[in-house]
SESEZA-174197 format. One record per atom (N, C-alpha, C): residue in three letters; x, y, z. Coordinates in steps of 0.001 Angstrom, whole numbers, plus 500000, padded with zeros to 6 digits. Each point is the difference from the previous one (the first is absolute). Example, Ala and Ser with C-alpha at 12.3 -4.5 7.8 and 13.67 -1.06 7.14 Angstrom:
<rs>
ALA513190494310507800ALA499110501190500000ALA500900501200500000SER499650501050499280SER500820501190500060SER499230501090500730
</rs>
This chain:
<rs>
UNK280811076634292594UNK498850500281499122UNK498803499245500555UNK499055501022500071UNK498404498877500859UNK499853498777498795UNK499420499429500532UNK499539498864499028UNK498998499493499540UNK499529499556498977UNK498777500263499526UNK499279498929499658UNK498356499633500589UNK499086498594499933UNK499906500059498722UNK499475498724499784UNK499533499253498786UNK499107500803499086UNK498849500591501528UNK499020501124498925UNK500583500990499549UNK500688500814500917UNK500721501339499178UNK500492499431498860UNK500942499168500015UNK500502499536498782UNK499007499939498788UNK499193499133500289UNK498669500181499000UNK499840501500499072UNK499312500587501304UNK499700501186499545UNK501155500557499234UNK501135499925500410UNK501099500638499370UNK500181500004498166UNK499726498327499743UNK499840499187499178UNK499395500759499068UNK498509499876500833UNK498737500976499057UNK500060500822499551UNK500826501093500645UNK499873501388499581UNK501257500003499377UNK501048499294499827UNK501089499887498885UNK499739499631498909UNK498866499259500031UNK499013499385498347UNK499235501064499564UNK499478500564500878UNK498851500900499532UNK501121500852499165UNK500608501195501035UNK500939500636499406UNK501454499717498445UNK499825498834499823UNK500288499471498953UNK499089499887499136UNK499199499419500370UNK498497499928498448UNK499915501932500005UNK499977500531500490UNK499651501636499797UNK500966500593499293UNK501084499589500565UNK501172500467499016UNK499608499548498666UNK499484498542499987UNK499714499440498282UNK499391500785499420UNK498804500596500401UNK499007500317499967UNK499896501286499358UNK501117501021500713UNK501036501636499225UNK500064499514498636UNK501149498831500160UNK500811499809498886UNK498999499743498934UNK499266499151500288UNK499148499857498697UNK498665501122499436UNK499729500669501041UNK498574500149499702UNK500746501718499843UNK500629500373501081UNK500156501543499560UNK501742500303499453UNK500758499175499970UNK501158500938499379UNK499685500025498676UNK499915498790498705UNK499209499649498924UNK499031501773499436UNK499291500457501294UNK499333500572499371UNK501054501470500630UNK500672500318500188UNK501239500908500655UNK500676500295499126UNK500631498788499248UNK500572500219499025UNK499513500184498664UNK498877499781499811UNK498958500641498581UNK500036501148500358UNK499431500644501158UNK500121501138499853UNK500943500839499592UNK501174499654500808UNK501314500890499745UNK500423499632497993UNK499544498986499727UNK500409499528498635UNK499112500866499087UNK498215500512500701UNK499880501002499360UNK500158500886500087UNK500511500925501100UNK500373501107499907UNK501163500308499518UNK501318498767499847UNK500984500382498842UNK499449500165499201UNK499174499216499293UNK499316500390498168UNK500101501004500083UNK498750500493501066UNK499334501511499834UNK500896500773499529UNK501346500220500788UNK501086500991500298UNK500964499893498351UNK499601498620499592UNK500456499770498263UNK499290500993498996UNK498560500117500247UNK499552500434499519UNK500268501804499301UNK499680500149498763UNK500416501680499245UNK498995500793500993UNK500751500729500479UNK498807500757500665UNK501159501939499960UNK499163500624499692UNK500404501680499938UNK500790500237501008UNK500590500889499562UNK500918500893501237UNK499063500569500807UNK499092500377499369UNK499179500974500662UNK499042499481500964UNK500223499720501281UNK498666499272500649UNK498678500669500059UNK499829501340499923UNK498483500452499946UNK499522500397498391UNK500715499398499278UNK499488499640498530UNK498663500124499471UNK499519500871499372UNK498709499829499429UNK499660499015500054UNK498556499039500136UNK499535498555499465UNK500714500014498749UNK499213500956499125UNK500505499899498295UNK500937499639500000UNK501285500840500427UNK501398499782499465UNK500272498603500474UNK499604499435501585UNK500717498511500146UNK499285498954498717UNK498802500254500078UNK499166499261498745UNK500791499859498831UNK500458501359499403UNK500535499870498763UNK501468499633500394UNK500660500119500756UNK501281499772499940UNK500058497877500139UNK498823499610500483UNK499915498687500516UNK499473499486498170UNK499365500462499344UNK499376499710498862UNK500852499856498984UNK500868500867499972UNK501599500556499194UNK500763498501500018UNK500042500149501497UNK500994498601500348UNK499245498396499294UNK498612499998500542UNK499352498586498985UNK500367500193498734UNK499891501359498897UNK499698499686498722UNK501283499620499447UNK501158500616501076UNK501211499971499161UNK500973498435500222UNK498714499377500735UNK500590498455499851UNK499747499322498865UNK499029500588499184UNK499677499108498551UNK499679501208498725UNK500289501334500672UNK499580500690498764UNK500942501610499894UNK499796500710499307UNK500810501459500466UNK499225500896498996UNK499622501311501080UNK499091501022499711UNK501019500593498909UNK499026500975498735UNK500959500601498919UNK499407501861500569UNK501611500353500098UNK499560502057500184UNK500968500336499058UNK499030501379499869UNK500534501055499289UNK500612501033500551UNK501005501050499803UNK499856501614500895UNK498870500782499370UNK499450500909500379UNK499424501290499583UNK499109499153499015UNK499720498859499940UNK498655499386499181UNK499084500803499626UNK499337500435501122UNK498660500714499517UNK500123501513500222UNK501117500269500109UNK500005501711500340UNK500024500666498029UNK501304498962499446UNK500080500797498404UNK501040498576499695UNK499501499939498517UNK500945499083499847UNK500761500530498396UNK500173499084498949UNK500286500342498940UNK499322501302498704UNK500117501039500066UNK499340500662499446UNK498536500713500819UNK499715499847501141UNK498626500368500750UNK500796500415500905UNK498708501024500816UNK500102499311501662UNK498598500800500436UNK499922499682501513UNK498562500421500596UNK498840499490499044UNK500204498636499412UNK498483499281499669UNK499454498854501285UNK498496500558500015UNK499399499139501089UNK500218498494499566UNK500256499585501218UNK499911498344499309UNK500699499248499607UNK501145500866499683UNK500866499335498297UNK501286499379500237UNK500740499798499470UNK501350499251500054UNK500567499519498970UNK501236500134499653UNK500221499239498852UNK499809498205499818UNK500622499561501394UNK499865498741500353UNK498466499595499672UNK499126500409500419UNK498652500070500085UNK499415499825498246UNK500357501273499017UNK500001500083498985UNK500326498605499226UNK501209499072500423UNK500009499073499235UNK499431499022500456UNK500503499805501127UNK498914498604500712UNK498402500226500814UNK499719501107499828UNK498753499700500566UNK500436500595501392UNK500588499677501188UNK500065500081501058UNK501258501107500509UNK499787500535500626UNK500873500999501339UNK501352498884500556UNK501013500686500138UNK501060499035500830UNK499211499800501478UNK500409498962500339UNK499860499161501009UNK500897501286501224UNK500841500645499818UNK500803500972500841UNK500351501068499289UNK499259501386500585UNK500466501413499311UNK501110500186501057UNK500920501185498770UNK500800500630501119UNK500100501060499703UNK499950500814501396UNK500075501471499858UNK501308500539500434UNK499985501828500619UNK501430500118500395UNK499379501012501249UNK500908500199500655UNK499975500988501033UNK500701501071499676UNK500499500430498782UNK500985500795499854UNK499444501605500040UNK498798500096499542UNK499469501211500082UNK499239500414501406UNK500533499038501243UNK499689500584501417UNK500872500954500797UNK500864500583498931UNK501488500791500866UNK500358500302499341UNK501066501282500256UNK500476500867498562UNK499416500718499203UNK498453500697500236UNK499616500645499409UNK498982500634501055UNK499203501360499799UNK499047500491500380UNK499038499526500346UNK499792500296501633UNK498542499541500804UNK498554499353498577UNK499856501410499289UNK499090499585498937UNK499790498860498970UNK500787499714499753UNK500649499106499168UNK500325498598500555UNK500639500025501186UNK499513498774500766UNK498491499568500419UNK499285500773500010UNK498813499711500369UNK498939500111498726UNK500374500207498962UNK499503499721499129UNK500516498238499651UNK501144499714499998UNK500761498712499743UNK499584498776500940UNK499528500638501625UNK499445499203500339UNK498162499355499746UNK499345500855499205UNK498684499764499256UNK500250499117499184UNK501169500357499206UNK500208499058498555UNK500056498663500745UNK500997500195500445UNK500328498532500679UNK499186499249500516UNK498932500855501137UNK498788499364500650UNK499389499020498832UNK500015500966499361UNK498594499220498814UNK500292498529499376UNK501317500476499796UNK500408498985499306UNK500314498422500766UNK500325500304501074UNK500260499040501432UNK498685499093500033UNK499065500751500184UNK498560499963500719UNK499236499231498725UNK500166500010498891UNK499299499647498508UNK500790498588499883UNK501370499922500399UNK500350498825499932UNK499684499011500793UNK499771500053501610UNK499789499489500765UNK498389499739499843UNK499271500750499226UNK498745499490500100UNK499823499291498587UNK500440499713499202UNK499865498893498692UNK500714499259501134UNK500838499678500730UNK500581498411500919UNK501242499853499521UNK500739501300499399UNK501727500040499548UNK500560500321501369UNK501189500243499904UNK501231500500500626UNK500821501037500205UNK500194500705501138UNK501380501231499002UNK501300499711500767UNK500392499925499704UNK501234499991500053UNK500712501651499834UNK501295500664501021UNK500164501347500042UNK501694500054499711UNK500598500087499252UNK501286500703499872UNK500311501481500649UNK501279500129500061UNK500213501683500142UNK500917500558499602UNK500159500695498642UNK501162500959499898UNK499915501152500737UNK500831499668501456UNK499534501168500349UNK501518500904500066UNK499063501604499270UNK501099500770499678UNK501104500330501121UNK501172500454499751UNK501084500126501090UNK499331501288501262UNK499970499876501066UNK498945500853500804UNK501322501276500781UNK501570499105499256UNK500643501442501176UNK501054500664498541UNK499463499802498873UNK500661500644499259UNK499254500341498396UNK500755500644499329UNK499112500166498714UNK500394498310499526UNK498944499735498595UNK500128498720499157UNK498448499529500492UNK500330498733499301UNK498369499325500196UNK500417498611500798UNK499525499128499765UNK500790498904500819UNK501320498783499290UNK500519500591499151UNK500998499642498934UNK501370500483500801UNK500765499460500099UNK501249500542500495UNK500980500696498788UNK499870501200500789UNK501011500980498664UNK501129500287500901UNK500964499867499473UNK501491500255500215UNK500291501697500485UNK500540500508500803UNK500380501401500588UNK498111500391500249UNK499094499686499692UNK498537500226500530UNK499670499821500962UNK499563498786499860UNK499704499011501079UNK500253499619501467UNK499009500392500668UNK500605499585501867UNK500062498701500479UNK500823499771500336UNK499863498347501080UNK499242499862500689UNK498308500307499444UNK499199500264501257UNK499754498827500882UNK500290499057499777UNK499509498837501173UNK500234499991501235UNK501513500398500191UNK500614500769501456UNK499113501318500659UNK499496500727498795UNK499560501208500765UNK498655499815500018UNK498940498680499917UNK498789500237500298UNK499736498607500788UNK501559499377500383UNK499307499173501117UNK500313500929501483UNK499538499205501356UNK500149500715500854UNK500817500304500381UNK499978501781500711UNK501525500662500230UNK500606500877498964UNK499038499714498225UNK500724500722499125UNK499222501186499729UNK500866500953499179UNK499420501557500334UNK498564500203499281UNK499499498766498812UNK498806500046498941UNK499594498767501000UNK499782499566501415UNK498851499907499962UNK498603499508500301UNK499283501200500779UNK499082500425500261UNK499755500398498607UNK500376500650499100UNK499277499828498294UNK499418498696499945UNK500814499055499858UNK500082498480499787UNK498350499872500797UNK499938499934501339UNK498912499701500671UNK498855500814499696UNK500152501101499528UNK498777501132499356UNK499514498760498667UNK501151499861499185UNK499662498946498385UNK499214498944500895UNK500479499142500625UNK499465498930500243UNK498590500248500457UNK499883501282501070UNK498434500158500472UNK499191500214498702UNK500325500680498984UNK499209500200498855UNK499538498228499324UNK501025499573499995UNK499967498640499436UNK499002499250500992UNK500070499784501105UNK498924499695500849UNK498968500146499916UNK499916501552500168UNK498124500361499795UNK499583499608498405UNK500779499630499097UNK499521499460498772UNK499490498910500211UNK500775499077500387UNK499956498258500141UNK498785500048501019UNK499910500960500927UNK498401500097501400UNK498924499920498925UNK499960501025499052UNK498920500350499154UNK499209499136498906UNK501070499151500006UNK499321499328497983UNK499341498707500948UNK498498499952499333UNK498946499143500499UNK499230499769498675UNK499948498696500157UNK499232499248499146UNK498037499679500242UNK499483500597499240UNK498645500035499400UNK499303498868501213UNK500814499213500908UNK499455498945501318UNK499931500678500941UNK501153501642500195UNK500305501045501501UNK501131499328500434UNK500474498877499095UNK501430499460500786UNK501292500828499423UNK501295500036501128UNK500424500738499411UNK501426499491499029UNK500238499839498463UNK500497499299499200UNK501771500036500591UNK499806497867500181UNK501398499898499934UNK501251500330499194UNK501312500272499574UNK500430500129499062UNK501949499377500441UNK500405499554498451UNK501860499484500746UNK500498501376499732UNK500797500791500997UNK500820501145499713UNK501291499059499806UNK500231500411498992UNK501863499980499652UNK500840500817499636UNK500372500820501070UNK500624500948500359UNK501938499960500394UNK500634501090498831UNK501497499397499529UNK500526498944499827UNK499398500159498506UNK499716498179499255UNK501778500419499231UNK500238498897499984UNK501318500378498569UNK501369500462501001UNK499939499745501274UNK500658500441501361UNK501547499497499999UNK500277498988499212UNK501286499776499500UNK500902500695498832UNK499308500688499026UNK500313500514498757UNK501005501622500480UNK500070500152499366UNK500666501774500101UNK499257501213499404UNK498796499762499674UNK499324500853499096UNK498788500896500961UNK499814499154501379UNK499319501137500381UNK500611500352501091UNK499293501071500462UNK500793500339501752UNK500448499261500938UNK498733499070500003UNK500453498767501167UNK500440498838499631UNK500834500177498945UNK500510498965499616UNK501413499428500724UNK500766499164499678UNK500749499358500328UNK501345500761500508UNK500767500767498899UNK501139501023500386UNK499371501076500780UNK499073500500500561UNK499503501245500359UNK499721500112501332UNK499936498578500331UNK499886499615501200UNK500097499007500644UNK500700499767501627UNK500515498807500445UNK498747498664500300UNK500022498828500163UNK499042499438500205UNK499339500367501490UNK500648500735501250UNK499444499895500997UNK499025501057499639UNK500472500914499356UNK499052501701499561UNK499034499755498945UNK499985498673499096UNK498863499907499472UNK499124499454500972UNK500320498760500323UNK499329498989501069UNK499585500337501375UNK500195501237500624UNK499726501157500511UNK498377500564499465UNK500634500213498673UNK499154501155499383UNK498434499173499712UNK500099498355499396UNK499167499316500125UNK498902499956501016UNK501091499744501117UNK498823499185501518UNK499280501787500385UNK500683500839499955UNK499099501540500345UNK499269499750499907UNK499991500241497755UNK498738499849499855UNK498594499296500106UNK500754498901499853UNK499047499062500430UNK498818500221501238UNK501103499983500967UNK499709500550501456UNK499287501137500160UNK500487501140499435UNK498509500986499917UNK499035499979499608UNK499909499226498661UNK498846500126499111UNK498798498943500918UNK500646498760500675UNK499180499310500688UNK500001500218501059UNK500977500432500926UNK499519500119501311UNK499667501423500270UNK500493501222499451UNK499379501549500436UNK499269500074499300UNK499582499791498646UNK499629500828498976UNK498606498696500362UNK500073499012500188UNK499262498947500184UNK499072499588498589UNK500997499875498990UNK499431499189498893UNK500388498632499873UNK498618499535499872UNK499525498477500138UNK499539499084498932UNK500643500702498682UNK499607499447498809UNK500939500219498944UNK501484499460500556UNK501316499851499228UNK500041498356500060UNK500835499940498843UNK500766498765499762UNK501277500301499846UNK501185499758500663UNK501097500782499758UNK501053499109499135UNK500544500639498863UNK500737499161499057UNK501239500346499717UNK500949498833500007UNK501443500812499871UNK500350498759498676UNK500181501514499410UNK500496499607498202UNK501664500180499758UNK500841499464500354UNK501609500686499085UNK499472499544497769UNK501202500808500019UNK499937499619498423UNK501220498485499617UNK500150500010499078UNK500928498543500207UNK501001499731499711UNK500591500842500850UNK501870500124500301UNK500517498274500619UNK498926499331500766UNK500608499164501150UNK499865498847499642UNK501238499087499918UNK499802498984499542UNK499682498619501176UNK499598500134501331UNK500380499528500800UNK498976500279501099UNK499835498978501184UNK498911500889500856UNK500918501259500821UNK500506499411500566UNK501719501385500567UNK499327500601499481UNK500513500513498471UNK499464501445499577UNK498617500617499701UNK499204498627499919UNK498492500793499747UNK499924500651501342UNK500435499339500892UNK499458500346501467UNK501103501309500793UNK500658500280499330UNK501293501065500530UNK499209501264500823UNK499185500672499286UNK499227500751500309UNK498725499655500701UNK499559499186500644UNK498704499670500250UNK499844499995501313UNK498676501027500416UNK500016500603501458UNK499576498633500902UNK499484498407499504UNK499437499611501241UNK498699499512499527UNK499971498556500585UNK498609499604499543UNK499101500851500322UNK499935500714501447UNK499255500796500616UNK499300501300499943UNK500520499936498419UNK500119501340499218UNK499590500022498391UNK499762498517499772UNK499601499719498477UNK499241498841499910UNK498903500530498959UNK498655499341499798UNK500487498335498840UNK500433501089498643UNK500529499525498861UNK501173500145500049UNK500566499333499411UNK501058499514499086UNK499859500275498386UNK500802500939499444UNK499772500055498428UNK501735500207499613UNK499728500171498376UNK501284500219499592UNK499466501234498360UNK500480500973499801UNK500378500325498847UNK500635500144498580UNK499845498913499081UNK500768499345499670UNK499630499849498022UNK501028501273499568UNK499830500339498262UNK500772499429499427UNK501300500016500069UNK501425499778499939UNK499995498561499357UNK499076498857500836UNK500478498543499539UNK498623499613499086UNK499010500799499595UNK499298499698499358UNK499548500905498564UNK500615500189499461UNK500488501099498721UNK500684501068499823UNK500115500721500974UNK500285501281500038UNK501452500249499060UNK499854500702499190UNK501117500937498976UNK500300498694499144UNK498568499197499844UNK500406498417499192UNK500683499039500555UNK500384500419501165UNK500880498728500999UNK499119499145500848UNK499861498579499620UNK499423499244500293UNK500815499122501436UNK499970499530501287UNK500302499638500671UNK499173498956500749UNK499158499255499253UNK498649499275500534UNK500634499529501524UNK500710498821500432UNK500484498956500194UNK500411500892501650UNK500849501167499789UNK500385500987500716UNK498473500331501297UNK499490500450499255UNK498360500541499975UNK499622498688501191UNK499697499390499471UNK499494498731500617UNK500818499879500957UNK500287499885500180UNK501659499440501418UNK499467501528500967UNK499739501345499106UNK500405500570501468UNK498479499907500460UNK498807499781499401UNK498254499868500325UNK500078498953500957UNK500993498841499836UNK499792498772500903UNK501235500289501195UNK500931500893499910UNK500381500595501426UNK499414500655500990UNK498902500883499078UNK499049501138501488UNK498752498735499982UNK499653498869499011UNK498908499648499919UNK500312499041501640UNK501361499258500374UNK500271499490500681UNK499759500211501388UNK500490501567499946UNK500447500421501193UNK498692500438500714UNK499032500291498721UNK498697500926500702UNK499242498515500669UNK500180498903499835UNK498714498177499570UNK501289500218501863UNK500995499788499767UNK500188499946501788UNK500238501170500758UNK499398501035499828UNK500475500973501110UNK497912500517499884UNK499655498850499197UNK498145499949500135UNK499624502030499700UNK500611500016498709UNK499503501779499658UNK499462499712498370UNK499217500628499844UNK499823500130498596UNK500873500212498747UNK499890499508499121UNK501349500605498729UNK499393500071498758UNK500493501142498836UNK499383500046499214UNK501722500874499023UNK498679499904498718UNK501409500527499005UNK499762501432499886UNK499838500971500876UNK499500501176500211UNK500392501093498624UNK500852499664499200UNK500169501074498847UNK500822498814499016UNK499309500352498791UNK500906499684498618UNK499280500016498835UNK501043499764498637UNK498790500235499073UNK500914500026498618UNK499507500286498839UNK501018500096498983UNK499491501530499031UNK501100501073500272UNK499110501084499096UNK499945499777498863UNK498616500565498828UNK499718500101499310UNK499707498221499463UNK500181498720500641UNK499860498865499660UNK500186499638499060UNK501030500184499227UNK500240499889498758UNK500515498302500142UNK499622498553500589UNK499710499259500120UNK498760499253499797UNK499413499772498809UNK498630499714500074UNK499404498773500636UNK501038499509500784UNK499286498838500761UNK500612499951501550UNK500387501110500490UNK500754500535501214UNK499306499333500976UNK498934499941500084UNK498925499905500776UNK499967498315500916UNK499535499443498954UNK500263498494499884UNK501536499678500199UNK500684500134499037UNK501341499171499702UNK500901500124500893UNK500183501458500592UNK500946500675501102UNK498954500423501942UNK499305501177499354UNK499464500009501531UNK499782498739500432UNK498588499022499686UNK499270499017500487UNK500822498695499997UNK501185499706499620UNK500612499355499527UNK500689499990501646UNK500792501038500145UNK500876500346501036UNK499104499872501434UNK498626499979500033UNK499659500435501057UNK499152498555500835UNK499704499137498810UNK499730498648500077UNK501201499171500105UNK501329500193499925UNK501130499365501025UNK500150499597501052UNK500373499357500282UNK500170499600501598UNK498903500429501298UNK498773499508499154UNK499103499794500474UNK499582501581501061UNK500667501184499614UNK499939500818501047UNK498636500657500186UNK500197500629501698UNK498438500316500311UNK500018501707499960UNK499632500810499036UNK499834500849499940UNK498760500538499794UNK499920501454501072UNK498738500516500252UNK499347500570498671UNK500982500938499134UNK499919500876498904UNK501143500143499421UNK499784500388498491UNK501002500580499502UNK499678501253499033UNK500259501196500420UNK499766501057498976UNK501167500318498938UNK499663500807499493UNK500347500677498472UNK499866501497500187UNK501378500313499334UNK499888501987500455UNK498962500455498489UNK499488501313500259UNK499317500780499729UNK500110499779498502UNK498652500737499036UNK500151500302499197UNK500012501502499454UNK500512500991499783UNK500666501299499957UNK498798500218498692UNK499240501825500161UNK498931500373499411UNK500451500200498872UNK501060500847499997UNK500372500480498437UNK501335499663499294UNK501059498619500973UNK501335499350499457UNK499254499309498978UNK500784500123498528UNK499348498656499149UNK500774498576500380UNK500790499595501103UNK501146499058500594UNK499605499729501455UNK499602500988500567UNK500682499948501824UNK497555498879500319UNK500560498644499766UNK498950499563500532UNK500026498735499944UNK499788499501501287UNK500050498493500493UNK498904498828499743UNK498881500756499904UNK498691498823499326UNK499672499973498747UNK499394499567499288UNK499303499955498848UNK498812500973499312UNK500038500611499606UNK498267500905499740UNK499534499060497941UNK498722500551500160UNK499460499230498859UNK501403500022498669UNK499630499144499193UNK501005499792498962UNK501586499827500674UNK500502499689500809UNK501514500151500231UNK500429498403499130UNK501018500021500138UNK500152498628499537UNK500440499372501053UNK499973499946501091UNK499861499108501214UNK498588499317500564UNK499215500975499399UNK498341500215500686UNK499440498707499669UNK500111498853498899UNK499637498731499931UNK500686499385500894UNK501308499631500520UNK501077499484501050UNK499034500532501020UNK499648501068500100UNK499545500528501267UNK498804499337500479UNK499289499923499073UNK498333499015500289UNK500381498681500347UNK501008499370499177UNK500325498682500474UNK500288500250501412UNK500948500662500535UNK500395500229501627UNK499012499928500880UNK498786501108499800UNK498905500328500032UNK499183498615500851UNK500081499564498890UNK499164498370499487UNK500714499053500863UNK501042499587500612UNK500961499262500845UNK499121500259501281UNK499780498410500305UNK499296500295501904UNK501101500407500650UNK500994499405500136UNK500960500653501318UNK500308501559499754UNK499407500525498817UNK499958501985500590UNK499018500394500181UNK499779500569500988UNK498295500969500348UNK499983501340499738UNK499061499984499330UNK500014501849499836UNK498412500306501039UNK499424501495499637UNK499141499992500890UNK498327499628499722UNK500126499764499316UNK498619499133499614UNK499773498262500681UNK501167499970499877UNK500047498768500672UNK500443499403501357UNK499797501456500714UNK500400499576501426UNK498623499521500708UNK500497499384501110UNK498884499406501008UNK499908501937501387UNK499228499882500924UNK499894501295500423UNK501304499750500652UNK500866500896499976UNK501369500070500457UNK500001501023501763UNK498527500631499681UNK500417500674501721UNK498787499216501744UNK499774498813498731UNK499249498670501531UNK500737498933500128UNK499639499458501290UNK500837498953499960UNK499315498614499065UNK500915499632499367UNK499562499102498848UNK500790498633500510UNK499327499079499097UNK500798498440500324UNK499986499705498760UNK501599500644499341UNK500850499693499118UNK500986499050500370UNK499430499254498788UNK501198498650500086UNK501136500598499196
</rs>
C-alpha cells in the first residue's frame, strides 16, 4: 500500500470533518423537515375526502361541512317535506315542519322512483317536478338528499318483492345479464337529471343518492334473499361507476343505508362494496324506536355507535338516514327517545331524517303538522342547539371554518 505524508493525512482529516459536519447538517436541518412533510401528507390521506375525485367544488364543500357540523351538532330531514305533506300538497313554500317551527328541515328527501317504469312523458314531466323542487332547496341553503324505490325493471310489481311476481333482477341488470342495457338506458336518464338541476348561482346542485337502501331486509328486490352478496356488490360499484365515470356526474354523495338486522360490524358490513365506493355510512332503523309500540332504545343506540364507529375510522360520513314513529302517538318522542338516543356516545352524525308524511292517511306520518300532540315536544327539539334545521345553517355549499 503507497504511503501517505503528514499533509495528505491532514487533508484527509479535513475532508472527513467536513463530510461529517454535512452529514450533521442533513440530519438536522433537512430530515426534521422530510419528515413533516411525509407526517403531512399522512394527515392529508386521513382526511374525508369523496370517492369522486372530479367532484363538484359544491359537493366536496358540502360533504367537508357535513363532516364539521356533525362533530358537535346533527342536521334534522324530512322525506317529501315540501312536495305534500299532511292533508296538502303542491303549496309554495310550505311544509309541515315549517308550519310548526317556523323553519324548512335542514335535509329534504326526495325519490327517484318516478325516473323508470313509466312513459317517456311522464318521466319528463317528473323530472320538472323534481327540478324545481331540488333547485328551491338548494337556493334557501337546504339539502336533498335522494332515495329510490326503484320499481322492478325485468318484471311486473313495483319495487316490493312479491312472491311468484317478482324477478331476481340484480343478476339480470348487472353486467352480462339479459336487462342490462335497460339498466344503463335508467341510469342515463338518471344522469341527465342530476347534469340539469342548478341552483339560482349556475352551479350545478350537489345531492347524497341513496340508492338500495334497506339492502339487508327481504322486502325489496335487492334485498338480502334475492340476491348473493357478490351480485349485489357487483350491482353497487356499476353503478356507481357509470353514473361517475360514463355518465360523468359530479354531484353525488354516495350512501349505503342497510335497515337494522346487524348486530355487529361483520354484519353491517356483509354487503358493502368498498370504501371506494361509499361516501356515507347510514342505517334504517324503525323497529328499535317505536314501531308496532315496541320500544328497543338501548338496541338503537348500540347499532348508531357500530356504523357511527366504523364510518370516524374508515374517515366516511354517517348519518341516521331513515326513522321515525308513525302517527307519534308519543307526545314527547322527540326529546325523550329520538334526541335522547342520538346525544349518546357522543356520536358524529351528519343527519337524521324522518319518513314522509302521507296526503290523505289520517296515520301514515312521521312529523308533526299544527295541533298534533307531539308539535310542543317538537319545538322543544326544534329549540335544542345540537339539531339544525334550515334556517339555521351556516352556507353549506362554501368552504366555511366550522368548528
Amino acid at each position: 500500500m503507497p504511503s501517505i505524508n503528514r499533509n495528505q493525512n491532514s487533508i484527509c482529516n479535513a475532508m472527513e470533518l467536513i463530510c461529517c459536519l454535512w452529514r450533521k447538517a442533513v440530519c438536522v436541518l433537512f430530515i426534521p423537515g422530510f419528515l413533516l412533510l411525509q407526517s403531512l401528507k399522512s394527515h392529508a390521506q386521513l382526511q374525508y375526502k369523496l370517492i369522486d375525485k372530479k367532484a363538484t367544488t359544491q359537493t366536496k364543500n358540502l360533504y367537508n361541512n357535513l363532516q364539521k357540523i356533525s362533530k358537535t351538532g346533527i342536521l334534522f330531514g324530512h322525506q317529501h317535506a315540501t312536495e305534500y305533506g299532511h292533508g296538502w300538497q303542491n303549496k309554495e313554500d310550505h311544509s309541515d315542519v315549517k308550519a310548526v317551527t317556523g323553519s324548512h328541515p335542514a335535509v329534504i328527501g326526495i325519490d327517484f322512483s318516478g325516473l323508470s317504469g313509466q312513459a317517456d312523458s311522464m318521466i319528463i314531466k317528473e323530472k320538472a317536478r323534481l327540478k324545481k323542487n331540488v333547485e328551491e332547496t338548494y337556493n334557501r341553503g337546504g339539502i336533498t338528499t335522494v332515495s329510490w324505490h326503484f320499481s322492478n325493471p325485468a318484471s311486473a310489481g313495483d319495487f316490493y318483492w312479491k312472491e311468484n311476481v317478482s324477478a331476481p333482477a340484480v343478476k339480470l341488470i348487472i353486467p352480462g345479464g339479459s336487462h342490462h342495457e335497460q339498466y344503463k338506458h335508467i341510469l342515463s336518464t338518471i344522469a341527465s337529471f342530476a347534469r340539469s338541476v342548478k341552483g339560482k348561482d349556475g352551479k350545478i346542485v350537489p345531492m347524497i343518492f341513496r340508492p338500495y337502501h334497506e339492502l339487508d331486509g327481504a322486502w325489496f328486490w335487492w334485498g338480502r334473499p334475492h340476491c348473493t352478496v357478490e351480485e349485489f356488490t357487483t350491482l353497487w360499484k356499476f353503478t356507481v361507476g357509470y353514473l361517475r365515470d360514463t355518465m360523468k356526474v359530479h354531484n353525488f354523495i354516495y350512501a349505503f343505508s342497510p335497515d337494522n338486522s346487524y348486530r355487529d360490524e361483520a354484519t353491517y358490513l356483509e354487503r358493502y362494496p368498498g370504501n371506494e365506493w361509499v361516501d356515507m355510512l347510514g342505517v334504517d332503523n324503525y323497529n328499535d324506536f317505536g314501531r308496532y309500540g315496541k320500544y328497543n332504545i338501548d338496541s338503537g343506540i348500540t347499532r348508531l355507535k357500530i356504523l357511527n364507529d366504523i364510518a370516524i375510522r374508515e374517515k366516511k360520513l354517517a348519518a341516521f338516514t331513515e326513522t321515525g314513529l308513525e302517527s307519534i302517538p308519543h307526545p314527547t318522542w322527540w326529546t325523550d327517545i329520538l334526541l335522547s338516543a342520538l346525544q349518546k356516545n357522543k356520536l358524529q352524525m351528519a343527519y337524521v331524517l324522518v319518513w314522509r308524511n302521507d296526503i290523505t292517511s289520517p296515520t301514515h306520518y312521521y312529523a308533526p303538522y299544527p295541533g298534533h300532540i307531539s308539535a310542543e315536544n317538537f319545538i322543544k327539539f326544534y329549540a335544542d342547539p345540537y339539531v339544525l334545521f334550515e334556517n339555521e345553517l351556516p352556507p353549506m355549499y362554501i368552504k366555511n371554518k366550522i368548528k
